[in-house]
C-alpha positions as CSV (number, residue, x, y, z in Angstrom):
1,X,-2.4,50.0,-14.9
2,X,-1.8,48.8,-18.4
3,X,1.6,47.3,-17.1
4,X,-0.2,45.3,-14.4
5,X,-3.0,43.9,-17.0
6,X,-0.4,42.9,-19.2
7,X,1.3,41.0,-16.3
8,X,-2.1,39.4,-15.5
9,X,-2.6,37.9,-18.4
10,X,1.1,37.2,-19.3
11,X,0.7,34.9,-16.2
12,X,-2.2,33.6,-17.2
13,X,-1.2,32.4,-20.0
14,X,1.8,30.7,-18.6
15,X,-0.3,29.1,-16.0
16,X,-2.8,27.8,-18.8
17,X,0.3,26.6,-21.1
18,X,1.7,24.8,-17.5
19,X,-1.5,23.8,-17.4
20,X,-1.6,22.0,-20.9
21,X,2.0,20.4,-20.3
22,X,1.1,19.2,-16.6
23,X,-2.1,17.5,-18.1
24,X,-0.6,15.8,-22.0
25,X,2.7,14.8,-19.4
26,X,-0.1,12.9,-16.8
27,X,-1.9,11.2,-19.6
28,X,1.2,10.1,-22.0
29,X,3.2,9.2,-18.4
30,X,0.4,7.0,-17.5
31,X,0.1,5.1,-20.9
32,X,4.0,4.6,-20.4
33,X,4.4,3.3,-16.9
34,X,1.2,1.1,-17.4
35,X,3.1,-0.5,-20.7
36,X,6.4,-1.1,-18.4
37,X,5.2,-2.7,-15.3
38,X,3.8,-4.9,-17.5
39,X,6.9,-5.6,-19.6
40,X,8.3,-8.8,-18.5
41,X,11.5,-7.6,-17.3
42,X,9.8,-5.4,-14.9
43,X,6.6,-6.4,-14.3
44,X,8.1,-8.8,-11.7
45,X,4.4,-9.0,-9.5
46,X,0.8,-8.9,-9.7
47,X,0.5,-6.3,-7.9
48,X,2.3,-4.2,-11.0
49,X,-0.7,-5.6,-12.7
50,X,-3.4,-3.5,-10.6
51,X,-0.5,-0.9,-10.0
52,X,-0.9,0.2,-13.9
53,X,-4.7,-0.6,-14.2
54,X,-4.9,2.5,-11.2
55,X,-2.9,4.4,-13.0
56,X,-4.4,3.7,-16.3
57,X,-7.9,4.9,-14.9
58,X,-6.2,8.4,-13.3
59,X,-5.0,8.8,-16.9
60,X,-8.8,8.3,-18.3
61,X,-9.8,10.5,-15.9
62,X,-7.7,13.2,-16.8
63,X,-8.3,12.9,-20.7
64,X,-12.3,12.9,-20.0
65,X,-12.2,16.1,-17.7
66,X,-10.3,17.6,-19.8
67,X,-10.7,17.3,-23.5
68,X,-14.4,15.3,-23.6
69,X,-16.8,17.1,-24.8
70,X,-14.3,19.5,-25.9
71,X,-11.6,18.8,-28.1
72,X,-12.8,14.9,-28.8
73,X,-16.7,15.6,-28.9
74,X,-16.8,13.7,-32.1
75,X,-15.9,10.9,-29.9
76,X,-17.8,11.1,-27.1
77,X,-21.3,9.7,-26.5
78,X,-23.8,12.0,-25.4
79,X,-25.0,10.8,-21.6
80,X,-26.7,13.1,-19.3
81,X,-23.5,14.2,-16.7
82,X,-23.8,13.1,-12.9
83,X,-19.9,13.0,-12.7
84,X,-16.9,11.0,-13.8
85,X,-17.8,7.1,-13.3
86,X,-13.5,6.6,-13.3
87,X,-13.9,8.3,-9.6
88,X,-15.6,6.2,-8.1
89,X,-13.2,2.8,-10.0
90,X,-10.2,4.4,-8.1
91,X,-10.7,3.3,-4.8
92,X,-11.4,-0.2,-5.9
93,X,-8.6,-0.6,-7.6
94,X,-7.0,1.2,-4.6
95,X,-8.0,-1.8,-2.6
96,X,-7.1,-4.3,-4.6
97,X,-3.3,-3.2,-5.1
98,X,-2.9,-3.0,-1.8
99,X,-4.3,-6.5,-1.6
100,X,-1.7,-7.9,-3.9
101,X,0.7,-5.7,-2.4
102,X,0.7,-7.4,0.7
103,X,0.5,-11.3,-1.2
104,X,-3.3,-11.5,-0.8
105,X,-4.4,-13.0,-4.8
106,X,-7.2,-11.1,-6.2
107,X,-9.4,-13.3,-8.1
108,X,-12.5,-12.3,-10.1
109,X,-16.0,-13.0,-8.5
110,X,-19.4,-11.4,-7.6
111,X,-17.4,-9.9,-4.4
112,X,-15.1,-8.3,-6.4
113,X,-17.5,-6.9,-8.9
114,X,-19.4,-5.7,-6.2
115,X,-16.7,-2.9,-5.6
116,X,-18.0,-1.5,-8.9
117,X,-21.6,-1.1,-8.3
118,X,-20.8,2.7,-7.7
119,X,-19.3,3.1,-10.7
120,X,-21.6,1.0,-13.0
121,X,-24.3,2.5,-11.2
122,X,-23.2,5.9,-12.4
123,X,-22.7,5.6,-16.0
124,X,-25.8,3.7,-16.3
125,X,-28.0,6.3,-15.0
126,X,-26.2,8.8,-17.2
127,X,-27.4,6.7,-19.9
128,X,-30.5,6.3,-18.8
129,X,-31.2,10.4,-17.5
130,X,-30.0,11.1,-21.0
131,X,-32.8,9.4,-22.8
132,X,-35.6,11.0,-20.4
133,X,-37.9,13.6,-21.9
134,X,-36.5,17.3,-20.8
135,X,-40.0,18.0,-20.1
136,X,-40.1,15.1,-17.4
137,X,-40.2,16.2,-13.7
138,X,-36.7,15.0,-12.5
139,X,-34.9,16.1,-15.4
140,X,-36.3,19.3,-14.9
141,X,-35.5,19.3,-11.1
142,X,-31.8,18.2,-11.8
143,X,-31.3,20.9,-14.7
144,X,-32.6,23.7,-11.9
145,X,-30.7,22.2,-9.4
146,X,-26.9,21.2,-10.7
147,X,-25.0,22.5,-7.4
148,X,-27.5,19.7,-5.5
149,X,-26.4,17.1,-8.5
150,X,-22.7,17.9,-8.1
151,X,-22.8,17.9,-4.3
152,X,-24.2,14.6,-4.4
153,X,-21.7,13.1,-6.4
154,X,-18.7,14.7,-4.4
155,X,-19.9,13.7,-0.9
156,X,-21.0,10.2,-2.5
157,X,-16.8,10.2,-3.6
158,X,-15.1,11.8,-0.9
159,X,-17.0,9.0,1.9
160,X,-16.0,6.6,-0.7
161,X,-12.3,7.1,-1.0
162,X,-12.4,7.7,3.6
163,X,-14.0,4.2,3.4
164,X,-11.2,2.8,1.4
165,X,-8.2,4.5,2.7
166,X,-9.5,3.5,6.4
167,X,-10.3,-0.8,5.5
168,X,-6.7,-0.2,3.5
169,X,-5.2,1.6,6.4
170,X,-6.3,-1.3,8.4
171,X,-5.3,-4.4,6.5
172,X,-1.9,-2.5,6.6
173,X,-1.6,-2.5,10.3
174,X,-3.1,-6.0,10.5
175,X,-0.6,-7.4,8.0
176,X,2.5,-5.3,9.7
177,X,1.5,-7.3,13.3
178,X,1.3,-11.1,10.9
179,X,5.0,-9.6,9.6
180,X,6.2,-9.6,13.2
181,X,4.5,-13.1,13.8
182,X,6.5,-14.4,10.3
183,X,9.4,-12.7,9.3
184,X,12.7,-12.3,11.8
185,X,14.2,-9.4,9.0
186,X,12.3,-6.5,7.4
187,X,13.8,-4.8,5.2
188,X,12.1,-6.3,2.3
189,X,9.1,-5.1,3.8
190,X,8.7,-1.9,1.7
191,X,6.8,0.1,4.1
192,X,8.2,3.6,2.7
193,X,6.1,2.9,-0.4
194,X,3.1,2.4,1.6
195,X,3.1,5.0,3.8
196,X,4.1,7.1,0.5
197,X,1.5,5.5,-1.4
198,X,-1.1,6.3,1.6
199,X,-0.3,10.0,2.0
200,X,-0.6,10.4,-1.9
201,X,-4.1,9.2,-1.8
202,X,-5.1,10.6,1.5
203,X,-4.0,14.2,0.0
204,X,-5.9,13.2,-3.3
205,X,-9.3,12.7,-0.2
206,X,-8.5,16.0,1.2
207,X,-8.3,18.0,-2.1
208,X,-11.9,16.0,-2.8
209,X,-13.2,17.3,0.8
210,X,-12.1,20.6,-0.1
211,X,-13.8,20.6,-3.5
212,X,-17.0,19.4,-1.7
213,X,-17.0,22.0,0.8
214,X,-16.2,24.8,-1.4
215,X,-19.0,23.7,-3.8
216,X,-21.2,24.0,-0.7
217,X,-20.4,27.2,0.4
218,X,-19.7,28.9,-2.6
219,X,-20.8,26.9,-5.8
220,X,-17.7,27.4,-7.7
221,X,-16.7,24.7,-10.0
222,X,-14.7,26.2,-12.6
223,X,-11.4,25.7,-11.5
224,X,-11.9,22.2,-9.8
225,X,-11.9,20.2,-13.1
226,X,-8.1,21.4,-14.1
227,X,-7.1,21.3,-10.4
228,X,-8.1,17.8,-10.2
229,X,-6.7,17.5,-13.6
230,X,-3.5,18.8,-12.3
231,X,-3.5,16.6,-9.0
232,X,-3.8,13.4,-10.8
233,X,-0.7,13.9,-13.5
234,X,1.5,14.6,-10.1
235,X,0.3,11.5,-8.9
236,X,0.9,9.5,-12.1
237,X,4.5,10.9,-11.9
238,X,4.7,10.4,-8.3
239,X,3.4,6.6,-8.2
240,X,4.6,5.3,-11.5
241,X,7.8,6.3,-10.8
242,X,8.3,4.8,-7.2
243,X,6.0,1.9,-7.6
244,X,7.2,0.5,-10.4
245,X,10.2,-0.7,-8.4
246,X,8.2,-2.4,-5.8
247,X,7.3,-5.7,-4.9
248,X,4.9,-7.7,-3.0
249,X,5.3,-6.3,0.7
250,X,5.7,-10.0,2.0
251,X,4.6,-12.8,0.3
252,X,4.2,-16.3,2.0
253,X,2.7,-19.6,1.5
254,X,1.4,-20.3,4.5
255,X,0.4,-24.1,5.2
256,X,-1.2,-24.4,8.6
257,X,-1.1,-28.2,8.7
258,X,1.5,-30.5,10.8
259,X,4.2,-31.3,8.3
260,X,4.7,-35.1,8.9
261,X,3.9,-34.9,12.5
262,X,3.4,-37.9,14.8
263,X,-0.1,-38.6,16.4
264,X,0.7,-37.1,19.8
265,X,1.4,-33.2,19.0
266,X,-1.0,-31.2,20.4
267,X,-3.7,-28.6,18.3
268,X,-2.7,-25.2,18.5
269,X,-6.8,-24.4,20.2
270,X,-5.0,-25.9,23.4
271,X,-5.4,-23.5,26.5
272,X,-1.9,-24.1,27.2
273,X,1.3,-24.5,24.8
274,X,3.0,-28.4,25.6
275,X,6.5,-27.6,28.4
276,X,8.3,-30.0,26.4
277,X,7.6,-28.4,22.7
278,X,8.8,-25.4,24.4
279,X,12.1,-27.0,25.6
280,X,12.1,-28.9,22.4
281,X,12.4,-25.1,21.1
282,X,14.5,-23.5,22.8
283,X,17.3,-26.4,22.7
284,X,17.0,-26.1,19.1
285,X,17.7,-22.4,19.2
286,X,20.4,-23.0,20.9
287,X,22.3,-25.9,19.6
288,X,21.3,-25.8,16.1
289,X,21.2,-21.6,16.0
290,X,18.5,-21.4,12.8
291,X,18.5,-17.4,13.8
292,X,22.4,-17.4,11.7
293,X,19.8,-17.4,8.6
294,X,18.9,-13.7,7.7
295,X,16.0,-15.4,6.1
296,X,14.1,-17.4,8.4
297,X,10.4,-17.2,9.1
298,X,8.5,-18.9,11.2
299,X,6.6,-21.1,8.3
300,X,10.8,-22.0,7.8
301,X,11.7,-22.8,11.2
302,X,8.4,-24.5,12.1
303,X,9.2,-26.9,9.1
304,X,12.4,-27.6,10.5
305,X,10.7,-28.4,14.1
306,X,8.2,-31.1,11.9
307,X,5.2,-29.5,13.7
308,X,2.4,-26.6,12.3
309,X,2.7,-22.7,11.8
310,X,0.2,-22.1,14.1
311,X,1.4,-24.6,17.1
312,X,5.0,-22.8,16.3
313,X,3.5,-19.7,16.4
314,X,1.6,-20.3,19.9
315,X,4.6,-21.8,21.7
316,X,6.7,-19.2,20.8
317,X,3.3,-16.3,21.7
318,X,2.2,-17.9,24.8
319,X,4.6,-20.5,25.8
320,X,7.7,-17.6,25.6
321,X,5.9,-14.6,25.6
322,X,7.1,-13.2,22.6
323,X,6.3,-12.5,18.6
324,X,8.3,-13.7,16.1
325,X,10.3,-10.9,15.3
326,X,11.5,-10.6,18.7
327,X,12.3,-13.9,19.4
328,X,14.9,-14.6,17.1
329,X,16.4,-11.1,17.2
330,X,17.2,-11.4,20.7
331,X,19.6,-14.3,20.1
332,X,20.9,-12.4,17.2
333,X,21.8,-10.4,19.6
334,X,23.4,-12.1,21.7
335,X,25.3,-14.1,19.4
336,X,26.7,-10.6,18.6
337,X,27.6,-10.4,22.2
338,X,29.2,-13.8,22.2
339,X,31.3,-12.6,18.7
340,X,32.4,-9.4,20.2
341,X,34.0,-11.5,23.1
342,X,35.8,-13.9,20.8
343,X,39.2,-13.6,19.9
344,X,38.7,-15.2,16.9
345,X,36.0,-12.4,15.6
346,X,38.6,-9.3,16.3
347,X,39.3,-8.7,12.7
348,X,35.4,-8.4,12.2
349,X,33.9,-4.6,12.4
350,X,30.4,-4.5,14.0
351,X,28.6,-4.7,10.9
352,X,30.4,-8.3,10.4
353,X,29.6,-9.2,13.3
354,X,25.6,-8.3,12.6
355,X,25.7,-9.9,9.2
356,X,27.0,-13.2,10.7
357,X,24.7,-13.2,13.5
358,X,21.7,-13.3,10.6
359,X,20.8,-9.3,10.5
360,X,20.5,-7.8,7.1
361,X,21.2,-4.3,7.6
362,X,23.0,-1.9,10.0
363,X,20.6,0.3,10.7
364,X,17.9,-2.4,12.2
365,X,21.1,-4.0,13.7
366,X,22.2,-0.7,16.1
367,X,17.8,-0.6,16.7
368,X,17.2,-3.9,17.7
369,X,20.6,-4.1,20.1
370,X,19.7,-1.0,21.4
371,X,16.4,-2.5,21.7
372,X,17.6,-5.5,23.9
373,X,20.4,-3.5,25.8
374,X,19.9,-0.3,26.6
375,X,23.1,0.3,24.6
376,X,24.5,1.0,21.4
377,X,26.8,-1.5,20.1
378,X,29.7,0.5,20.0
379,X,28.9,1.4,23.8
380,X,28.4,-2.2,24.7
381,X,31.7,-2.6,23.0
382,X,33.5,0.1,25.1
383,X,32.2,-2.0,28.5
384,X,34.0,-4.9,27.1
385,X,37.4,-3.0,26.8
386,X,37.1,-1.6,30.3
């Protein structure tokens, strides 16, 4: 018996000390990786900017759960507690990294305040509660009642954060199909990161459900503090050290006028895309073979053609029944057809061959022929030799 107490509380106090390193490690790792994506040899984007501002907050966060009111209480200014305020600034900020993650400028105005009502809101009526008599009715109803104060403030956090991750989901899958319509390679398009950065913050939302249900059921809030504590320094770790080599997702300047165009070239609202911009089109694809150009976008190739984006976009939607992406990729691949019949492209391997018929990388080579074929490219290969 007196072995197994000992044990307890020899793991105790390891769990407390893992505890204490988990939680100074958060804090000091977010002050670093916020100081080096803004360095200017790394900062490299915006989006770093709102990157360490996120991260930044988290580290807040942790350091007020923690220590205020504790350790700092000579520091801290007495308010009367309805939560942490930096909850409710992390989706937000959410929002807006994914914004400029994706090439969409954030730019201060009453909209973008806005996001921070919730927050504002909070510390203000902390403020405010604080300086209420304790003999006044609602003070007296919120000191009886501090499982209904904290439930409040978790559901009000966990619909919150849904709300952000589903508009952030969305502007994701939205931007992914405008990638298709304007880019003909992806694999700058670092969508690893966001699905990394996604599940990180949806796990975050779950953890917060969890703590809202168990505080319903069973009223239990010591341990959610540290936990949350604890959940935030993996996260620092987690995102500062993947996000801090990221870039904008796909940035474009997108111009939807006629560059130089004559009088006669029809609106892109037409019902029905003009035959000969289509022909027009395709002879250009063939003769002057623009696709060769691992870079090309549609913005790129419409410029070439002297007419808009958006006509470019619609002859190639509607008048070939196609996006983008597709288009071009399917004379990639068979200009990597036309290569692996040539003598004079023998002494190429097949990822020669994809590199000078404009793909970028191997992988989405063997996808998209495979795509377009039915067969691999080595199998395509093997048809020739027979």
């Amino acid at each position: 018996m007196r072995f197994t107490s000992a044990l307890v509380n020899t793991l105790a106090e390891f769990f407390e000390q893992l505890f204490l390193i988990l939680t100074y490690a958060g804090i000091a790792q977010g002050v670093f990786f916020t100081l080096l994506l803004n360095n200017k040899s790394v900062r490299g984007s915006r989006a770093n900017l709102f990157l360490s501002i996120l991260l930044l907050a988290m580290s807040f966060s942790i350091l007020h759960l923690v220590y205020a009111g504790r350790v700092i209480t000579h520091f801290s200014i007495k308010t009367y507690s309805l939560g942490d305020p930096t909850f409710l600034a992390i989706g937000p900020l959410l929002w807006f990294y994914t914004q400029e993650l994706t090439g969409n400028r954030i730019r201060l105005s009453i909209p973008i305040v806005l996001h921070f009502i919730p927050s504002l809101s909070l510390i203000v009526g902390s403020f405010v509660l604080q300086n209420v008599p304790a003999g006044n009715t609602l003070i007296r109803y919120l000191n009886d009642h501090p499982r209904w104060v904290s439930a409040q403030f978790w559901i009000v956090i966990v619909i919150q954060f849904s709300a952000y991750l589903f508009f952030i989901n969305k502007s994701w899958l939205a931007h992914q199909r405008f990638i298709k319509q304007e880019v003909s390679n992806t694999e700058n398009v670092s969508i690893a990161w966001v699905r990394f950065f996604m599940g990180v913050f949806l796990g975050i939302n779950l953890f917060f459900l969890i703590v809202l249900v168990n505080l319903i059921h069973h009223g239990s809030m010591g341990w959610v503090y540290q936990a949350v504590a604890v959940i935030f320094a993996l996260s620092i770790f987690a995102l500062g050290y993947k996000g801090v080599l990221q870039k904008e997702i796909f940035q474009t300047d997108v111009v939807d006028t006629p560059l130089d165009p004559p009088a006669f070239l029809p609106n892109a609202s037409d019902k029905k895309p003009d035959q000969q911009l289509i022909n027009r089109l395709l002879l250009f694809m063939d003769e002057e073979k623009p696709y060769l150009d691992p870079e090309l976008t549609l913005s790129s190739l419409a410029k070439r053609l002297a007419i808009s984006r958006s006509v470019l976009s619609q002859l190639i939607n509607e008048g070939v029944g196609d996006n983008f992406y597709n288009f071009v990729n399917k004379y990639r691949v068979e200009q990597v057809k036309m290569f692996m019949s040539d003598p004079a492209m023998k002494h190429f391997n097949l990822l020669g061959l994809a590199l000078e018929a404009g793909f970028k990388s191997k992988s989405t080579f063997n996808l998209i022929f495979k795509r377009f074929t039915g067969l691999t490219p080595t199998e395509y290969l093997q048809t020739l030799s027979k």
